[in-house]
C-alpha positions in Angstrom: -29.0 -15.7 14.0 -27.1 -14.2 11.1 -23.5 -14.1 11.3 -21.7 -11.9 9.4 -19.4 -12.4 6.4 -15.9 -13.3 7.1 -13.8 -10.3 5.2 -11.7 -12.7 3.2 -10.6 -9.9 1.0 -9.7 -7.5 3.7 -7.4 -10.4 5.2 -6.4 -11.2 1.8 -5.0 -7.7 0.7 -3.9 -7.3 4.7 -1.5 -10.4 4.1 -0.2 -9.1 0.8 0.5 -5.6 2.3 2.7 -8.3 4.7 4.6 -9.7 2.3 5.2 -6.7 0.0 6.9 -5.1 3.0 9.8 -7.7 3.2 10.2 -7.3 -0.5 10.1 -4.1 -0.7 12.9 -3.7 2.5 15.0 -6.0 0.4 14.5 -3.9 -2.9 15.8 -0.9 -1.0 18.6 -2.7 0.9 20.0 -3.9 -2.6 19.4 -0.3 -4.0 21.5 1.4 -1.2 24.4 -1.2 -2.1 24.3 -1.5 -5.3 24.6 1.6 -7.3 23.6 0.4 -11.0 20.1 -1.2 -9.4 19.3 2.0 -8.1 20.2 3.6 -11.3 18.6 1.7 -14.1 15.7 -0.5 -11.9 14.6 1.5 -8.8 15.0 5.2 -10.1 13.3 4.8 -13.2 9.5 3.5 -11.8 10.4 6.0 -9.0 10.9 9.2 -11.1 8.3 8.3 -13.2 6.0 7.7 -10.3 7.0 11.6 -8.6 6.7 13.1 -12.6 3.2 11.7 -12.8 1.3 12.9 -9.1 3.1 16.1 -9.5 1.2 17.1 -13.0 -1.8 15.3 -12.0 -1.9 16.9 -9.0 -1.1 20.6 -11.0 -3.9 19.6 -13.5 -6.5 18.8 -10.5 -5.7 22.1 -8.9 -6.2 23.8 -12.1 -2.9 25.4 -11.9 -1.7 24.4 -15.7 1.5 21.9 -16.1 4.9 22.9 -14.3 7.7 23.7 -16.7 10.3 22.6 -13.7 9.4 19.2 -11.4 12.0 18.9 -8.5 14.1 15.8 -8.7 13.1 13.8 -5.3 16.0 13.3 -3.2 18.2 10.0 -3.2 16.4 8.5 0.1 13.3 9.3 -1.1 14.1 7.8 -5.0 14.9 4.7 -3.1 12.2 4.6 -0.6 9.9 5.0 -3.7 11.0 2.3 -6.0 11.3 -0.3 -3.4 7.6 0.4 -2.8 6.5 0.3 -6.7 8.8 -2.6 -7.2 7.9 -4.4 -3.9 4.0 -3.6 -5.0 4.7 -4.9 -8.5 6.2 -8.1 -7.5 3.5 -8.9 -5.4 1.3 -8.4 -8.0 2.6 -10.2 -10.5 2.8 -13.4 -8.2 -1.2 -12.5 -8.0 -1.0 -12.5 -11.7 0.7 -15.9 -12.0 -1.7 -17.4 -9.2 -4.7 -16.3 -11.1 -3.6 -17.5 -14.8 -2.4 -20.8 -12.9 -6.6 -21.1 -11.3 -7.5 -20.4 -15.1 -5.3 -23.0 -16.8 -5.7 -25.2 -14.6 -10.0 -24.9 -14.7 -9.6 -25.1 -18.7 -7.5 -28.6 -18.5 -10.4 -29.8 -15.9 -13.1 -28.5 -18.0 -11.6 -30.1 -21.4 -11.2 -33.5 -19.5 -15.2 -32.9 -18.5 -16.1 -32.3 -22.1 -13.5 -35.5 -23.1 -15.6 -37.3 -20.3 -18.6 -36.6 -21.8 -18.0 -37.2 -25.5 -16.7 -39.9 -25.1 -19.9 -41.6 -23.0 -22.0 -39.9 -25.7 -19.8 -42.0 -28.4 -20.2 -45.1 -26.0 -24.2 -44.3 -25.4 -24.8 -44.0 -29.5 -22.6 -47.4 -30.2 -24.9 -48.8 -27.7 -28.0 -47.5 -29.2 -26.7 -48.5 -32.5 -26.2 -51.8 -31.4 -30.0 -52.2 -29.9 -31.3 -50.5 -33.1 -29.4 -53.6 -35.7 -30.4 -56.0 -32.4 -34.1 -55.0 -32.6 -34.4 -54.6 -36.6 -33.1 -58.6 -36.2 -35.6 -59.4 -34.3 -38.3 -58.2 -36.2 -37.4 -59.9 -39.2 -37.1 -63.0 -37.4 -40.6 -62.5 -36.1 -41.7 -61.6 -39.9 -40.0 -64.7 -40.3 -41.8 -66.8 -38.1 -45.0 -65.1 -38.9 -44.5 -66.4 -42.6 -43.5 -70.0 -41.2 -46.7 -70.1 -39.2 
């Protein structure tokens, strides 16, 4: 019987969408309080953002670029930027996680390769060893053989 993949990706991005909606909450919160957040950190992304799909969206229509783009309302600046911003923290801490996996698989892989050279090192002072070991005991034979 073959039993199906778990969707570890689906339930990966499904707790992410979790946790970006706390931050995002919070984002806005702070941006309804605070009037200089809103200003210069949640407005920016948010205009940028509403700039952006309104000429895309112009272009894909085939109806040329707008010479006038309505400014989005205040609730709606907010409600935007607490998403991008919520979206981009979350993304960022899945940027950190994944250049923490690398590093740390580099320092492992460099103590592998120290591992190994260094029982290669061992191996050929061992073989070296054997080799003078051997090349003794044939002159002693030689030695003998003379003696004989």
């Amino acid at each position: 019987m073959v039993v199906g993949a778990f969707p570890i990706a689906k339930l990966g991005m499904l707790g992410i969408k979790h946790i970006s909606k706390p931050i995002g909450n919070l984002i806005k919160q702070t941006a309804k309080k605070n009037e200089s957040f809103k200003k210069f950190v949640v407005s920016p992304p948010a205009r940028l953002y509403h700039t952006i799909d309104v000429r895309s969206k112009m272009w894909m229509l085939g109806l040329g670029q707008p010479d006038f783009i309505p400014p989005l309302t205040e609730a709606m600046t907010i409600q935007m930027g607490g998403d991008i911003l919520g979206e981009l923290f979350i993304f960022l801490i899945g940027v950190l996680l994944i250049m923490g996996e690398v590093s740390r698989q580099a320092k492992k892989d460099q103590k592998k390769h120290e591992a190994h050279r260094l029982r290669r090192a061992e191996l050929e002072s061992r073989i070296t060893n054997l080799t003078e070991k051997v090349n003794r005991q044939e002159q002693e034979i030689n030695r003998l053989k003379h003696w004989v």
